[in-house]
C-alpha positions in Angstrom: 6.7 8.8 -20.9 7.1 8.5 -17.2 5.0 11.6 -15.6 2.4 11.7 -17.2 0.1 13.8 -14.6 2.7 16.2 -12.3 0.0 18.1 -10.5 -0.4 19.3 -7.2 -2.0 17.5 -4.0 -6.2 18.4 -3.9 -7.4 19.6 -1.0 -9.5 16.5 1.0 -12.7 15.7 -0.5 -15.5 13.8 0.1 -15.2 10.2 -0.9 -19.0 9.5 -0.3 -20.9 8.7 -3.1 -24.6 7.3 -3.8 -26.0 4.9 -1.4 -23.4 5.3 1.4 -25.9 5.4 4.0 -24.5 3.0 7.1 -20.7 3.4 5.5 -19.0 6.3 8.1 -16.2 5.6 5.8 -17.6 6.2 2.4 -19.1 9.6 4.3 -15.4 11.0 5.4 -13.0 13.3 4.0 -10.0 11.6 1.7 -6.8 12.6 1.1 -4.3 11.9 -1.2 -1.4 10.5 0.6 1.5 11.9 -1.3 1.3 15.6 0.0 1.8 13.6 3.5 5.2 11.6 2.2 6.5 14.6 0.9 6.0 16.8 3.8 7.8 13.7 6.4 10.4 13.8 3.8 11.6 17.6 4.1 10.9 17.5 7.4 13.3 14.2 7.6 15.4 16.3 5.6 15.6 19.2 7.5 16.9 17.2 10.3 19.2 15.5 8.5 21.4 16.4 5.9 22.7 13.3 4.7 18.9 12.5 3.2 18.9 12.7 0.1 16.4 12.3 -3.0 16.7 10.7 -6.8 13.9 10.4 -8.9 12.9 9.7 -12.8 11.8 12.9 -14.3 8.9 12.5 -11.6 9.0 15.5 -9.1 5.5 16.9 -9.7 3.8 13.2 -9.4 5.8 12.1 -6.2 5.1 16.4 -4.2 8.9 16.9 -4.8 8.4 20.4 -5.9 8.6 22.0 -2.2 11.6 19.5 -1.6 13.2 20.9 -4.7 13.0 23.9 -3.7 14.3 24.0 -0.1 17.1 21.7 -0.7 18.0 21.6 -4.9 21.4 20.3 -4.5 19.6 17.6 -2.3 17.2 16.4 -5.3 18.6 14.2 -8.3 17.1 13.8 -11.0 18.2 11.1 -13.4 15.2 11.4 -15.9 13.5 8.4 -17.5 16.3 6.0 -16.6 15.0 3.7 -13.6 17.8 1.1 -13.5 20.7 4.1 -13.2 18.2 5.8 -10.6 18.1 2.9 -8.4 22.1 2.4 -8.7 22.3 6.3 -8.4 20.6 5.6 -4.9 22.4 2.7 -4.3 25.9 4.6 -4.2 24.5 7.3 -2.6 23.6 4.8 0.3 27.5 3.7 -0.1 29.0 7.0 0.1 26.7 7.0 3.4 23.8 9.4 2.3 20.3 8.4 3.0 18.5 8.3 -0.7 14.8 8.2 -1.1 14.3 6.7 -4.4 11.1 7.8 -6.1 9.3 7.2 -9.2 6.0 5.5 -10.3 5.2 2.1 -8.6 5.0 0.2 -12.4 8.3 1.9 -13.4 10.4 1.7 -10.6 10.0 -1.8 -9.6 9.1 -3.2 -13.3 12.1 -1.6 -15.2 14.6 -1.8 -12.2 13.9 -4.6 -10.5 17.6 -6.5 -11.4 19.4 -3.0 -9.5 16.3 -3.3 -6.6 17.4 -7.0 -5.9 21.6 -6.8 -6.5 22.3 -3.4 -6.0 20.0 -2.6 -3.0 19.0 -5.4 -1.0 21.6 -8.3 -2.1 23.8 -5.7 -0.8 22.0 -4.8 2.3 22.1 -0.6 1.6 19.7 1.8 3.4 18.3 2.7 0.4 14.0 3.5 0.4 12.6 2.6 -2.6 9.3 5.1 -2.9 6.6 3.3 -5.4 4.2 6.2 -5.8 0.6 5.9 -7.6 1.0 1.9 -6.6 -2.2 -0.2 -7.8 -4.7 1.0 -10.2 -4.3 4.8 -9.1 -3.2 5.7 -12.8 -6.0 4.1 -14.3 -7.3 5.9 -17.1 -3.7 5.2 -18.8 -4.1 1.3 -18.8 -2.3 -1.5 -17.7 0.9 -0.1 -18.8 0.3 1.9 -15.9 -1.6 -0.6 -13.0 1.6 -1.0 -10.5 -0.3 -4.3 -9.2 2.4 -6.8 -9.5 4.9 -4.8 -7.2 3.6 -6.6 -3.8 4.2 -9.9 -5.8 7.4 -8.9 -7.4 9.4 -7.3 -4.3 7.7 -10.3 -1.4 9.9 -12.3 -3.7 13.4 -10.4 -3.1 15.0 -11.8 0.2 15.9 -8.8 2.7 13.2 -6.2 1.3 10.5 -5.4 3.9 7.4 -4.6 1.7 5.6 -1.3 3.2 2.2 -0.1 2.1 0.6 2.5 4.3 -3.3 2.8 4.6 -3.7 6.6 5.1 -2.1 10.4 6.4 -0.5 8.9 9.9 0.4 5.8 9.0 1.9 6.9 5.7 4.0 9.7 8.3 4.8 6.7 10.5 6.0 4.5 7.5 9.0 7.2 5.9 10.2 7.6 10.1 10.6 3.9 9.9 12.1 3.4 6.7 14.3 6.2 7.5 15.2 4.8 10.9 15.6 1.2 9.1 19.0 0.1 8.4 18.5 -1.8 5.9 16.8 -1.5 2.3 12.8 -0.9 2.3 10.0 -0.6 -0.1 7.4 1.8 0.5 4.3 1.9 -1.6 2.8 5.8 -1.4 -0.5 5.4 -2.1 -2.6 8.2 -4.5 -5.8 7.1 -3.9 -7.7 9.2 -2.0 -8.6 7.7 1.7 -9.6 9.1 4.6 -7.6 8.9 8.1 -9.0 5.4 9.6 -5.7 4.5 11.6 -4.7 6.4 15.0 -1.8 8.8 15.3 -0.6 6.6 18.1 -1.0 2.9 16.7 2.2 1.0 16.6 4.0 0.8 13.5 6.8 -2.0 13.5 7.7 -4.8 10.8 5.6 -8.1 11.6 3.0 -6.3 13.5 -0.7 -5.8 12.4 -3.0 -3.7 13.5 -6.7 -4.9 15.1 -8.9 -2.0 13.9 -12.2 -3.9 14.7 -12.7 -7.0 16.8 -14.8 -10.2 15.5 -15.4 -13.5 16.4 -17.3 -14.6 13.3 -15.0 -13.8 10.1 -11.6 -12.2 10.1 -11.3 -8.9 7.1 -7.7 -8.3 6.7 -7.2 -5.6 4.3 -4.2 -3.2 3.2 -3.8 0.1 1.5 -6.9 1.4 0.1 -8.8 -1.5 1.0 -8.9 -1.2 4.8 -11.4 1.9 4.9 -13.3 -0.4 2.5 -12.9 -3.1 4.9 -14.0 -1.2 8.0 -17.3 -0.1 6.0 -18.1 -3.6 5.3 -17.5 -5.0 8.8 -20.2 -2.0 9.6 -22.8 -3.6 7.2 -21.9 -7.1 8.7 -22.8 -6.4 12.2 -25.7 -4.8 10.9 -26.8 -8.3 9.6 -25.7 -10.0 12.9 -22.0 -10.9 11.2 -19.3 -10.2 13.9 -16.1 -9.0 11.5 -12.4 -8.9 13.1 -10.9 -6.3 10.5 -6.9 -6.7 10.5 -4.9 -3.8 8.7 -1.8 -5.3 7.5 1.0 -2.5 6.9 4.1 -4.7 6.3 2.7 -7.3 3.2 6.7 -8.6 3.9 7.1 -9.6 7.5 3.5 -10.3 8.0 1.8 -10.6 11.9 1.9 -14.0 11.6 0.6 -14.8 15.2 -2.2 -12.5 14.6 -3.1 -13.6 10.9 -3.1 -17.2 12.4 -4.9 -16.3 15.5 -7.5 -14.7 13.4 -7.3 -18.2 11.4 -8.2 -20.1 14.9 -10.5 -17.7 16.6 -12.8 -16.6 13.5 -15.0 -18.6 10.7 -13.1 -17.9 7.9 -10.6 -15.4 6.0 -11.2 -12.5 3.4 -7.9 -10.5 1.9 -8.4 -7.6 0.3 -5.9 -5.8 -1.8 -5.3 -3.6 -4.8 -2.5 -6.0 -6.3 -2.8 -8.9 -8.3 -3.6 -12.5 -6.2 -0.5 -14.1 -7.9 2.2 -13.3 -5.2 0.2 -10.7 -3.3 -0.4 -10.3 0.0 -3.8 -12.8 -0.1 -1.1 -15.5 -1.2 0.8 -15.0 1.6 -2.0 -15.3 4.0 -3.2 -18.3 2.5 0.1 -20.1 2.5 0.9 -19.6 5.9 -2.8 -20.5 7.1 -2.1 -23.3 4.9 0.6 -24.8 6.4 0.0 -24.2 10.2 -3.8 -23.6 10.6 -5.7 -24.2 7.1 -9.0 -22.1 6.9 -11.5 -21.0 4.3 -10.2 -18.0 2.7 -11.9 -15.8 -0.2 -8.9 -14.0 -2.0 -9.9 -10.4 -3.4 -7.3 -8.9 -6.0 -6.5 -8.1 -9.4 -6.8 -11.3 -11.8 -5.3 -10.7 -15.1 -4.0 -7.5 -17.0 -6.5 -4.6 -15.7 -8.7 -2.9 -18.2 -8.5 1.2 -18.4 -11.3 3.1 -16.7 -11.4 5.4 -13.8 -9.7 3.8 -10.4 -13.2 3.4 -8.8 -14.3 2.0 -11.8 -11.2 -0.4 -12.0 -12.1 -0.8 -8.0 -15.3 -1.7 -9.1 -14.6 -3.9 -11.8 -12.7 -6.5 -9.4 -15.1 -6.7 -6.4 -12.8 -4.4 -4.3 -15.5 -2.1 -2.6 -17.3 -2.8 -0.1 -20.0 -5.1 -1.3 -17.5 -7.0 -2.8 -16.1 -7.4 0.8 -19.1 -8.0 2.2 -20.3 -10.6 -0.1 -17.1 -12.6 0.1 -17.2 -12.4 3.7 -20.9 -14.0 3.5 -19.9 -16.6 1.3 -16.6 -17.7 3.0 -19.0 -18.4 6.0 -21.5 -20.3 3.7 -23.9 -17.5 3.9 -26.3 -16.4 0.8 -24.5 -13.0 -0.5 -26.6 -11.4 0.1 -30.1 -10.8 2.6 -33.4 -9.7 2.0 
């Protein structure tokens, strides 16, 4: 079954935990992102009535109920049938509408990814394909569940800009693109709770990343729920004398490649963090384009494998993506011990 968990948006929390001490982070309120996508969305809606929504029997999981609400002949909802939802969405785009399509990361781009690649972006539609939960978010329902081959999957389709958000602004920022966009665009919505680390103001354009720390000795470049993650580590770097450049990489697909490659020339070493599988993912791309123009160590955190079930901080855990994992891959790319005394 599709929606498994159609409940409401928590109010922030507090994503510190033991031993957080020197992690500002780890120490700040989270949010889930969703309530954020949701609200941008009516709001887009209100301004515009040719947007439109279709989802898969998923309104509670993707904050559609408000949406529904304020505009029900606006909402479509096809049920659990992902490959007519995307070619629902796709001839909504046709008959010039503006469809959000929505569903679970794992569902909509595993079961529909033949309609994502013809229907949508072979034929160039303004259609925004919404992966919400991407990652591990869903993790106590297993690997059927894990959307961590999406980044892989949709890098793959020509024409598709891959979009995935860090926190509240920059998820706002990312549906006015995609809306403004006009042509297809996948937007991964993330669940996991993380707090605000990217400014209101900060740019938000295809092929641009985003310096959130400066470093001259090791380059983090993170994405999603990894960049808070990322940001804490760089903290317990500098700490131990290790200058961190921490690179927040919104579009997986066009990457910054000036700035990943500058990072490349000006820095030790490389560390990509993401909550995707390494086969495909964003830490492939980095290390195929340092590759071919400026080759550089590189330590490539992901998923390796089908994930286990377990909590998602336990799943987190389980993989190294935290920040000690950070750190001590950022050590050992510069040929430091792990860890210090």
């Amino acid at each position: 079954m599709t929606e498994t968990v159609p409940e409401a948006v928590p109010e922030a929390v507090s994503a510190a935990g033991p031993e957080t001490s020197g992690r500002p982070f780890a120490d700040a309120p989270a949010y889930d992102c969703r309530g954020t996508f949701a609200e941008e969305l009516s709001n887009l809606a209100r301004e515009d009535e040719r947007v439109v929504v279709v989802c898969n029997d998923s309104v509670g999981s993707s904050n559609l109920v408000a949406f529904r609400e304020e505009f029900p002949d606006r909402l479509i909802n096809v049920g659990i049938a992902e490959q007519n939802m995307v070619g629902v969405g796709a001839g909504l785009a046709n008959a010039g509408l503006v469809p959000f399509v929505s569903a679970a990361g794992p569902f909509l781009t595993g079961r529909a990814l033949e309609q994502i690649k013809a229907d949508v972006a072979y034929s160039g539609l303004k259609v925004v394909l919404c992966g919400q939960s991407p990652g591990m978010a869903y993790g106590e329902l297993g690997p059927t569940h894990h959307s961590v081959e999406d980044l892989s999957w949709l890098r793959a389709v020509a024409d598709l800009p891959v979009v995935v958000p860090t926190d509240r602004a920059q998820t706002r920022a990312a549906v006015r693109w995609a809306y403004a966009h006009e042509g297809p665009s996948y937007l991964r919505v993330p669940r996991f709770k993380v707090p605000d680390v990217v400014p209101a103001d900060a740019p938000f354009a295809p092929g641009r990343a985003l310096v959130l720390r400066d470093g001259t000795d090791v380059t983090l470049v993170a994405v999603g729920t990894l960049v808070p993650r990322a940001l804490d580590a760089a903290e317990r770097l500098a700490a131990e004398g290790v200058s961190a450049r921490v690179l927040n990489t919104p579009f997986v697909d066009p990457l910054d490649e000036a700035t990943l490659l500058r990072a490349a020339e000006e820095t030790g070493g490389i560390v990509v963090a993401e909550e995707a599988t390494v086969s495909g993912g964003l830490g492939a791309a980095v290390a195929s384009l340092t590759g071919q123009h400026h080759p550089t160590p590189l330590r490539l955190l992901g998923v390796s494998g089908f994930a286990p079930t377990g909590s998602a901080e336990h799943l987190l855990e389980h993989f190294g993506l935290t920040v000690d994992g950070i750190h001590r891959a950022a050590r050992e790319v510069l040929g430091l011990p792990s860890s210090v005394s």
